[in-house]
C-alpha positions in Angstrom: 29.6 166.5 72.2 33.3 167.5 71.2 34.0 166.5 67.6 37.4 167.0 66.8 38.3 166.9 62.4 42.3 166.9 61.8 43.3 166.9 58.4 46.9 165.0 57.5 49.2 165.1 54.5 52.2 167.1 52.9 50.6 169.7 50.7 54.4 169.6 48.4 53.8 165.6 47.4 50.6 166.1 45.4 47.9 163.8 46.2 49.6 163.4 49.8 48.1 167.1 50.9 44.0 165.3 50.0 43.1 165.9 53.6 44.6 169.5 54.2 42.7 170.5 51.3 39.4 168.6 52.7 39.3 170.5 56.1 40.8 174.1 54.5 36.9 173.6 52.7 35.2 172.1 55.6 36.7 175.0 57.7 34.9 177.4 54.9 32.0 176.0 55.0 31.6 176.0 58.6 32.6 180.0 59.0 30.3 180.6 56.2 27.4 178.6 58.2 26.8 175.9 55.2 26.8 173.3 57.6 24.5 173.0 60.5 26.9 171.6 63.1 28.3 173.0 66.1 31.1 172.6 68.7 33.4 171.4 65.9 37.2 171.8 65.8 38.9 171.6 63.0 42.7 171.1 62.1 45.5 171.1 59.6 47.6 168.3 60.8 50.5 167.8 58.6 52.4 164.7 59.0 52.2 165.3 62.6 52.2 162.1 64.5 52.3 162.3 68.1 51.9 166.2 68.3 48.4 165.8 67.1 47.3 163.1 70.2 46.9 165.8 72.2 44.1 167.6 70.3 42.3 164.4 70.6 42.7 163.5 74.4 39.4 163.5 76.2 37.4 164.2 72.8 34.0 161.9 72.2 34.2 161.9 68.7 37.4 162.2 66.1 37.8 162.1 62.3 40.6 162.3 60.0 41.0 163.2 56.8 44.1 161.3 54.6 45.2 160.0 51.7 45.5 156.5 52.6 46.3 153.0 50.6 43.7 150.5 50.1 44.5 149.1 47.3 42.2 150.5 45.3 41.6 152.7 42.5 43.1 156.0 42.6 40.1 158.3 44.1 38.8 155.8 45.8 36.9 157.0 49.2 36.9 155.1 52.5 35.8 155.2 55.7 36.5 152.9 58.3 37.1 153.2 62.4 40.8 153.6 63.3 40.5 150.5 65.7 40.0 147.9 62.7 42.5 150.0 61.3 44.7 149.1 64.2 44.1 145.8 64.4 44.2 145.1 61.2 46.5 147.6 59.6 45.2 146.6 56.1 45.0 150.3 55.3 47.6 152.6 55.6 48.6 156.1 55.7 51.6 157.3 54.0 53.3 159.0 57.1 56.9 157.7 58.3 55.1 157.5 61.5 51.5 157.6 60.5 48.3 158.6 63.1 47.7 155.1 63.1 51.0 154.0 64.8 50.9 157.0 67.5 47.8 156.4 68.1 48.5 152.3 69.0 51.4 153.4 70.8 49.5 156.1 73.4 46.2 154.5 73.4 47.4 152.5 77.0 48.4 155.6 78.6 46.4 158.4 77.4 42.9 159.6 77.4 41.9 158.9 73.6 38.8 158.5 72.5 37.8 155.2 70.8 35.3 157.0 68.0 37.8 157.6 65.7 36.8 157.4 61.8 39.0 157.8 59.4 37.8 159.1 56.0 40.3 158.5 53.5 41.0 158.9 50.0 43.1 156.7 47.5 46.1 158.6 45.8 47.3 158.6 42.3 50.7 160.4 43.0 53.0 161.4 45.1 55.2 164.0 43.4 55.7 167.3 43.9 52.5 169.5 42.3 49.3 170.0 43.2 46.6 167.2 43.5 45.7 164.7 40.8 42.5 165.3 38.9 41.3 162.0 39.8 41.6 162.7 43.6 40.3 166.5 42.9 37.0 164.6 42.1 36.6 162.5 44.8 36.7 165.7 47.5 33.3 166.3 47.3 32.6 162.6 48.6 34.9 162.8 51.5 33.5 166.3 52.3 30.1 164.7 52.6 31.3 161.5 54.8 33.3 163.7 57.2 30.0 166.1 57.4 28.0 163.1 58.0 30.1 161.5 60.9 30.6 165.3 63.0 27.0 165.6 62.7 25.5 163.0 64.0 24.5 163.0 67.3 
């Protein structure tokens, strides 16, 4: 199976860079062998939108990593499937052109794969510095649902 994890966010807006900072430990954990899966990629995004399509095309099983809006509490983790994301668009990412909107856009003319979960976590702040404390703490959960959802078969 080819399991693709891209993380998104702008590392100088604080709680914006959440998912960079998710995969740069996934990625550890996975050189240092403290996670059993294989055949994983794993990718620092940015605020890409359409550039990142391509590391996706053909791929049986995506996830990425964001801050995102749900109107919850700050450090609140979801995870949800980009399609009720796209259909609904009740949760959003912060991009100008967010993953969510390329992805509508291409989905008719491109090979993308329809397992894409989103695991994303509610932000406090958006200003430049590092991430919030409140965010900080909720990493460890999002580590864990991303880990989950590449490794399962």
């Amino acid at each position: 199976m080819s399991r693709v994890v891209i993380g998104l966010g702008n590392e100088l807006l604080g709680d914006e860079g959440v998912g960079i900072e998710v995969v740069r430990i996934l990625k550890e954990k996975i050189k240092n062998k403290n996670i059993g899966c294989k055949d994983v990629e794993v990718y620092e995004g940015g605020v890409s939108g359409f550039t990142l399509l391509s590391l996706i095309e053909g791929k049986e099983k995506v996830v990425i990593v964001d801050a995102v809006i749900g109107n919850g509490r700050p450090g609140d983790v979801y995870r949800f499937r980009l399609s009720d994301a796209v259909e609904r668009s009740k949760i959003l990412s912060i991009h100008e052109l967010d993953f969510i909107k390329c992805y509508r856009l291409a989905k008719n003319f491109s090979d993308l794969p329809e397992n894409v979960v989103v695991v994303g976590i509610e932000p406090e702040k958006f200003e430049l510095g590092g991430l919030s404390s409140k965010v900080k703490e909720a990493i460890p959960k999002a580590l864990e649902l991303v880990i989950e959802e590449i490794c399962k078969d």
